[in-house]
C-alpha positions as MATLAB code, in Angstrom:
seq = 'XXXXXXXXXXXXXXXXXXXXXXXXXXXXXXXXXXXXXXXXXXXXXXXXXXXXXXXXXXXXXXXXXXXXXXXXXXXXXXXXXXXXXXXXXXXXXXXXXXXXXX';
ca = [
       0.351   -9.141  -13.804;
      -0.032   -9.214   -9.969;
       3.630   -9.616   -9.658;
       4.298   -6.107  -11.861;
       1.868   -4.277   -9.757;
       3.128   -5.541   -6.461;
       6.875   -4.800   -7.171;
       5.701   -1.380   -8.425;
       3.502   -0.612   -5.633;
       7.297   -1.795   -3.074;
       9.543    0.652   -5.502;
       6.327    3.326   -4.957;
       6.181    2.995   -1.372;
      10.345    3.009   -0.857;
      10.671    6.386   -3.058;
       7.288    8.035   -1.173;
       9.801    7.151    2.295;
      13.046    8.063    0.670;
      11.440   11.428   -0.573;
       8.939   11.993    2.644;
      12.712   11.392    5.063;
      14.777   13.849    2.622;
      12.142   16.954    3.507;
      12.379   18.532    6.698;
       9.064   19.544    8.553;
      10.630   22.892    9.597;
      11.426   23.966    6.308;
      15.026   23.313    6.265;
      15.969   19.721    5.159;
      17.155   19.485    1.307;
      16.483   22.862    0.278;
      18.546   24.009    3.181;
      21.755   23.103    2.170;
      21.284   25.756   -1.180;
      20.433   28.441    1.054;
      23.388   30.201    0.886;
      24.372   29.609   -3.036;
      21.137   30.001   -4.748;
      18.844   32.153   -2.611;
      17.289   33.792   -5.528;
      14.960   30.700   -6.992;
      16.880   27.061   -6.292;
      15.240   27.009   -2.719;
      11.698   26.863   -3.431;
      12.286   24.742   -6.873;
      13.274   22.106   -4.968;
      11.058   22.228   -2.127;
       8.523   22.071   -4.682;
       9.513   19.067   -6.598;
       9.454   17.227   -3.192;
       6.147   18.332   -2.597;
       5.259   17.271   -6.002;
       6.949   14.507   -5.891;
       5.183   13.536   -2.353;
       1.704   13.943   -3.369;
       2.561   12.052   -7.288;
       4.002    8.770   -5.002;
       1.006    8.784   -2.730;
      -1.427    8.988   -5.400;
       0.718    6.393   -7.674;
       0.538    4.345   -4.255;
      -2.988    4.575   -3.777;
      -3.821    3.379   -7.182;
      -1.275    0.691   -7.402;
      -3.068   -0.642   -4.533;
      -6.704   -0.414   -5.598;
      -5.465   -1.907   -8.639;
      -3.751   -4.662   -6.815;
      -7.138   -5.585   -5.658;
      -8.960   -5.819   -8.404;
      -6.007   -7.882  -10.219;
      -6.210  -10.394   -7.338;
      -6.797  -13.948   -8.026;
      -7.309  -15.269   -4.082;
      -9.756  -13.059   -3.333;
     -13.351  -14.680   -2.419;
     -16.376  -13.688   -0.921;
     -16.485  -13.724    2.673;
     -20.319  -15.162    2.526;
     -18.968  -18.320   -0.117;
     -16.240  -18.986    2.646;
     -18.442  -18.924    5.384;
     -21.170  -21.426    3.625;
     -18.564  -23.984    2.915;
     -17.311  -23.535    6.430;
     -20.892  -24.237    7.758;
     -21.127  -27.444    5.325;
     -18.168  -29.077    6.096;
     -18.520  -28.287    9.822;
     -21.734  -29.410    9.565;
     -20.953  -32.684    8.148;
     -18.528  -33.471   10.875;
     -20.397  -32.388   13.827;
     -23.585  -34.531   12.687;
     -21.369  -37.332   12.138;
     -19.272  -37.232   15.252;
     -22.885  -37.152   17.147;
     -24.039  -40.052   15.202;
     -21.049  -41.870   16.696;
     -22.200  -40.731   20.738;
     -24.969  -41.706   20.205;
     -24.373  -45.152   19.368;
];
């Protein structure tokens, strides 16, 4: 299941840049190639489905990614981590004095 949701959440995040590179910040890019054939409506349809379009990806990417968390299996606690870090360490450092000592 982790593998779905990380291959969806590449394909998400290639289409938001494919889409987000097509628009142009000035109001031009895609849209203004049909400026001079379909003034009347095929303009702003089209700037609107990449606006649409923008904001669906980015929320599709944002929850593909929250979900990606909960789904993983390699997550732990940062405190568990730490306490076996401090045992083993501890283990080590008491026997390695042990050994100085003698």
């Amino acid at each position: 299941m982790e593998f779905i949701v990380t291959v969806l959440i590449v394909i998400a995040a290639l289409l938001l840049g494919l889409v987000v590179l097509i628009q142009n910040p000035k109001g031009g890019g895609l849209s203004a190639g049909f400026a001079g054939s379909a003034q009347i409506g095929g303009v702003k349809r089209t700037a609107d489905f990449l606006e649409k379009a923008t904001w669906y990806l980015g929320v599709a990417l944002f929850v593909l990614c929250l979900a990606s968390t909960s789904l993983s299996t390699t997550a732990r606690p940062v405190a568990d981590e730490e306490q076996q870090t401090e045992q083993t360490d501890g283990g080590q450092q008491q026997s390695g004095d042990q050994q100085q000592g003698q």
